[in-house]
DOKELO-774826 format. One record per residue (C-alpha): residue number from 0; z, y, x. Coordinates in steps of 0.1 Angstrom, whole numbers, padded with zeros to 4 digits. Each point is the difference from the previous one (the first is absolute). Example, Ala and Ser with C-alpha at 12.3 -4.5 7.8 and 13.67 -1.06 7.14 Angstrom:
! DOKELO-774826
0,0078,-0045,0123
1,-0007,0034,0014
//
This chain:
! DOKELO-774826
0,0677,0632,1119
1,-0002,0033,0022
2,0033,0018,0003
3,0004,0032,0024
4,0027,-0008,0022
5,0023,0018,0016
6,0010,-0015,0036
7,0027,0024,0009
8,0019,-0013,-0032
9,0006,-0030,0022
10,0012,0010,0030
11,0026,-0027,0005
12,-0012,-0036,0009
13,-0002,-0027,-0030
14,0034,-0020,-0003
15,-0007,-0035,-0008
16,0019,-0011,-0028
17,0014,-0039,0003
18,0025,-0009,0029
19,-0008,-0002,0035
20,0009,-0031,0005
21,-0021,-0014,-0031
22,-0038,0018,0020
23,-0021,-0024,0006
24,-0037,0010,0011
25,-0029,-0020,-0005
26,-0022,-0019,0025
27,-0022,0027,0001
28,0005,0039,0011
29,0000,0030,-0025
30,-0001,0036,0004
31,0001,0017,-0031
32,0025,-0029,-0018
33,0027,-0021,0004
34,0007,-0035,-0014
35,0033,-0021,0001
36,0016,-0027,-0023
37,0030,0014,-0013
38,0006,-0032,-0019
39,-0017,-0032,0010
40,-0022,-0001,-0030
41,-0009,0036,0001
42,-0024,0025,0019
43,0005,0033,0004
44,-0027,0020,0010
45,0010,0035,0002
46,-0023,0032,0014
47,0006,0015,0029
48,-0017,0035,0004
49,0028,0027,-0001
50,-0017,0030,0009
51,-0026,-0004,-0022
52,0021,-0009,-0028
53,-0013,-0037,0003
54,-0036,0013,-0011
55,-0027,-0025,-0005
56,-0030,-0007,0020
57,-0019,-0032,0009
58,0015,-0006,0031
59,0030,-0005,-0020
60,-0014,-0020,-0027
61,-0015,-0022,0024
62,0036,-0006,0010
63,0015,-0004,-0036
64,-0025,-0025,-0007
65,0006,-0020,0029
66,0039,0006,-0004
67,-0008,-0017,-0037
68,-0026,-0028,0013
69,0030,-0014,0020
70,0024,0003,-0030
71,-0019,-0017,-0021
72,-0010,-0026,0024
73,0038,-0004,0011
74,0020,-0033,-0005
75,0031,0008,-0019
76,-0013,0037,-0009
77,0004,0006,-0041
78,-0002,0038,-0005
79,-0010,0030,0020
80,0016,0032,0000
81,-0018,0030,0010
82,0017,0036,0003
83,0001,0029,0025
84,0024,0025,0011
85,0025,0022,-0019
86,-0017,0031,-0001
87,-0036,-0020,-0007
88,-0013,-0033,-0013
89,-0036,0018,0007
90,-0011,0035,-0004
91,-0033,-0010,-0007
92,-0033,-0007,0019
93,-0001,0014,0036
94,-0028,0031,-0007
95,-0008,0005,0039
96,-0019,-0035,-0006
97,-0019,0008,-0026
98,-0004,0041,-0005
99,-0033,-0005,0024
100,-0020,-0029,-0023
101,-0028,0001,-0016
102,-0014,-0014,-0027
103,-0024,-0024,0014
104,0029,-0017,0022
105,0022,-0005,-0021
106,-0020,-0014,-0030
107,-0015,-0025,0030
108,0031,-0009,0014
109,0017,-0007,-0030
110,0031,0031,0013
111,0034,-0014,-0013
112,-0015,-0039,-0008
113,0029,-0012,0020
114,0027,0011,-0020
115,-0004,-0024,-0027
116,0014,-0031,0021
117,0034,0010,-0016
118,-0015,-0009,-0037
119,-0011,-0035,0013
120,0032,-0013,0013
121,0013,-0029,-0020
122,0038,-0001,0013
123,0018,0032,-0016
124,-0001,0037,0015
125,0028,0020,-0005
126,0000,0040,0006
127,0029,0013,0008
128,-0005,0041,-0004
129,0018,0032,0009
130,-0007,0032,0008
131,-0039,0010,-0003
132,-0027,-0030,-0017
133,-0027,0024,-0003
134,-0040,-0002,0000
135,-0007,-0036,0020
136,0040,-0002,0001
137,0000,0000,-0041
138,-0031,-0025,-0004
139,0011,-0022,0027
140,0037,0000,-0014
141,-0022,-0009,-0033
142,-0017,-0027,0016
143,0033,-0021,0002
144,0014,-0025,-0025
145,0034,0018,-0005
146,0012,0038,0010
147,0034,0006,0004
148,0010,0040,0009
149,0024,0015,0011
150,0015,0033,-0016
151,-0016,0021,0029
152,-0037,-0018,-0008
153,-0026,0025,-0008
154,-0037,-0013,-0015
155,-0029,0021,-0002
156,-0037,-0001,0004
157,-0010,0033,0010
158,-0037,-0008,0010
159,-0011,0029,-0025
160,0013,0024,0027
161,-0023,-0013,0026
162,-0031,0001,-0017
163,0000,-0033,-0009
164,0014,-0029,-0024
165,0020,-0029,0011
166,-0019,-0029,0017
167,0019,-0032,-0002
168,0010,0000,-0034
169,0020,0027,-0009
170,-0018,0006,-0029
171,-0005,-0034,-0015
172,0039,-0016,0010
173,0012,0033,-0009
174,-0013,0002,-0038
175,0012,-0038,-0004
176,0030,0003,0012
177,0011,0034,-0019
178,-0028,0008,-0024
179,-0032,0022,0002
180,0017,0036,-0011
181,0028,-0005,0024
182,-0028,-0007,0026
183,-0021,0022,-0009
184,0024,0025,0007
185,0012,-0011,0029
186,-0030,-0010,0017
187,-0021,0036,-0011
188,0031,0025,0008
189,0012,-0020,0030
190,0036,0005,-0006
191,0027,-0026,0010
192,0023,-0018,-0019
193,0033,-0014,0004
194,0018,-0033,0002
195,0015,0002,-0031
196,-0033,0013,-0016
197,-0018,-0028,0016
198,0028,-0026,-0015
199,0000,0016,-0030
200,-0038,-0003,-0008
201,-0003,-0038,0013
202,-0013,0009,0037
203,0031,-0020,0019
204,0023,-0026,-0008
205,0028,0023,0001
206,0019,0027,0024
207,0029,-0017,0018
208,0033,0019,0012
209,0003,0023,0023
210,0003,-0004,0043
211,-0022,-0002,0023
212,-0023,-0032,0007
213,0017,-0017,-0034
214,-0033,0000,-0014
215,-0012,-0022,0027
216,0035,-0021,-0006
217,-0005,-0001,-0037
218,-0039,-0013,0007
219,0011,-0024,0023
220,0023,-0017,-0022
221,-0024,0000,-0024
222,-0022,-0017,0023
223,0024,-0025,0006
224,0002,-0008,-0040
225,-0034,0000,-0002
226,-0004,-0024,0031
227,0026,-0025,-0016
228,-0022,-0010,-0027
229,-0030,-0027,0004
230,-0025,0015,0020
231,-0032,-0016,-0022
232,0020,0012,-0033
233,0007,0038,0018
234,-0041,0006,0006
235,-0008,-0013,-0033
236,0017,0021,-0016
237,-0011,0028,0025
238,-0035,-0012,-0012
239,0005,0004,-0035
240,0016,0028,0003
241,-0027,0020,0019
242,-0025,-0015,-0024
243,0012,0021,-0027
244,-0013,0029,0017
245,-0035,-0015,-0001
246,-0005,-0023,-0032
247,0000,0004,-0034
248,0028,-0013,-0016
249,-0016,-0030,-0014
250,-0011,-0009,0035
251,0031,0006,0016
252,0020,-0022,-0026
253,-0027,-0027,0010
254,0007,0006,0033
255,0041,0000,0003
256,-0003,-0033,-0023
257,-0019,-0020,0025
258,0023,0015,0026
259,0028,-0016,-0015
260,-0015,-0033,-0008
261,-0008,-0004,0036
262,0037,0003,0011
263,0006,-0028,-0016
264,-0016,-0015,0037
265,0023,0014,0016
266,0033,-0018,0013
267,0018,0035,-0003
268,-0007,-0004,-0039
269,0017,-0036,0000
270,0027,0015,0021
271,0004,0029,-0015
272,0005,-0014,-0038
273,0021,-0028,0013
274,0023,0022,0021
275,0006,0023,-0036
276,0004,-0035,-0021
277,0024,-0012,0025
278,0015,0033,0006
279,-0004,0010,0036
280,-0015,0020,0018
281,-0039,-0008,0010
282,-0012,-0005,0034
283,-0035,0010,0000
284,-0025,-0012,0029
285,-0030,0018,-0009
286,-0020,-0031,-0010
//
């Protein structure tokens, strides 16, 4: 959650990474982020703090969450892409915000509450990673349905060098997504790992090719897959899939069954069976 960053690592100004001609901002004004549509079905919301190494803070979360309020609440919108800049998806947690708390405030206020919004989406979120995911970076990376990496990504949670343990769960997304001695050891040594680690151990999808921003091309197209299908069938299957985390297996059997039955409401189930019975492609409305 906390990384130490290093600000004169980033000297040069964050390139963003789809075609001019595709930027679109939102209605409203960000500072720390920037949104566009490089596909009409997809949002990309990518990070925007390049000396900082797009470090974390709530003014910035406040902005992520509204960036995502307005993807999910977008006509047309199927998946969401979320990334940052070469050198730095995001370092980690900004530490001028929060060396100075105590105790008292942030147990009261509920410090980091707002990061969660990510988990609650119920259209698709995809990270799209290189350079440094580490502390906040790593668990907020972790707090997306699918992780594509680049070969330059770099994942860490290096809390344990600040005095402190990771906040917004590092060490519970962490230990199911690659198992408690690997997270144990990353978590109490703070040492980083790479892409290929982090593929190999289950943490991402996978690593795509070389060259800059084609991790954000890769996720994109993804996005674009993902947005084809029936949009009821997509977060039902996002449903049952992020239910595994939480129920018994039993349960979550139970649950993915009455999922399925209940498609059978839908007019993208008619279509979609007919279409492969008549052999041609489906065209899905959502309903």
């Amino acid at each position: 959650m906390y990384a130490r960053l290093r600000p004169k690592l980033a000297q040069n100004a964050i390139r963003s990474r789809v075609p001019v001609a595709r930027r679109m901002s939102s209605q409203g004004s960000y500072t720390h982020i920037l949104t566009s549509q490089p596909e009409p079905s997809v949002s990309l919301i990518t990070l925007n703090r390049p000396k900082f190494l797009n470090a974390l803070s709530t003014p910035v979360l406040i902005e992520i969450n509204r960036a995502l309020d307005e993807a999910e609440n977008g006509a047309g919108i199927g998946a969401v892409v979320l990334t940052g800049s070469e050198r730095a998806f995001a370092a980690g947690a900004d530490i001028k915000e929060m060396k100075d708390k105590h105790f008292s405030e942030v147990y009261q206020t509920d410090f980091l509450h707002n990061w969660t919004r990510i988990t609650r989406m119920r259209k698709p979120v995809i990270a799209a990673v290189s350079g440094y995911a580490l502390g906040g970076g790593c668990e907020l990376a972790m707090m997306c349905d699918i992780i594509l990496a680049s070969p330059t990504a770099t994942f860490g949670q290096p809390e344990i060098n600040l005095g402190v343990i990771p906040g917004a769960g590092g060490t519970q997304r962490l230990t199911h997504a690659i198992g408690k001695s690997r997270a144990m050891e990353i978590i109490l040594t703070g040492r980083n790992f790479s892409a290929k680690e982090a593929e190999t151990w289950g943490l991402v999808s996978r690593v795509v090719g070389e060259g800059e921003g084609e991790v954000v091309k890769e996720a994109v197209r993804l996005a674009v897959t993902i947005a084809s299908k029936g949009g009821i069938a997509v977060q039902a299957a996002k449903e049952a899939v992020d239910a595994a985390y939480e129920l018994p297996l039993k349960e979550g059997l139970r649950l993915e069954r009455r999922l399925f039955h209940q498609l059978f409401a839908t007019n993208d189930q008619k279509e979609g069976m007919s279409a492969f019975a008549e052999k041609r492609k489906p065209t899905f409305t959502s309903s």
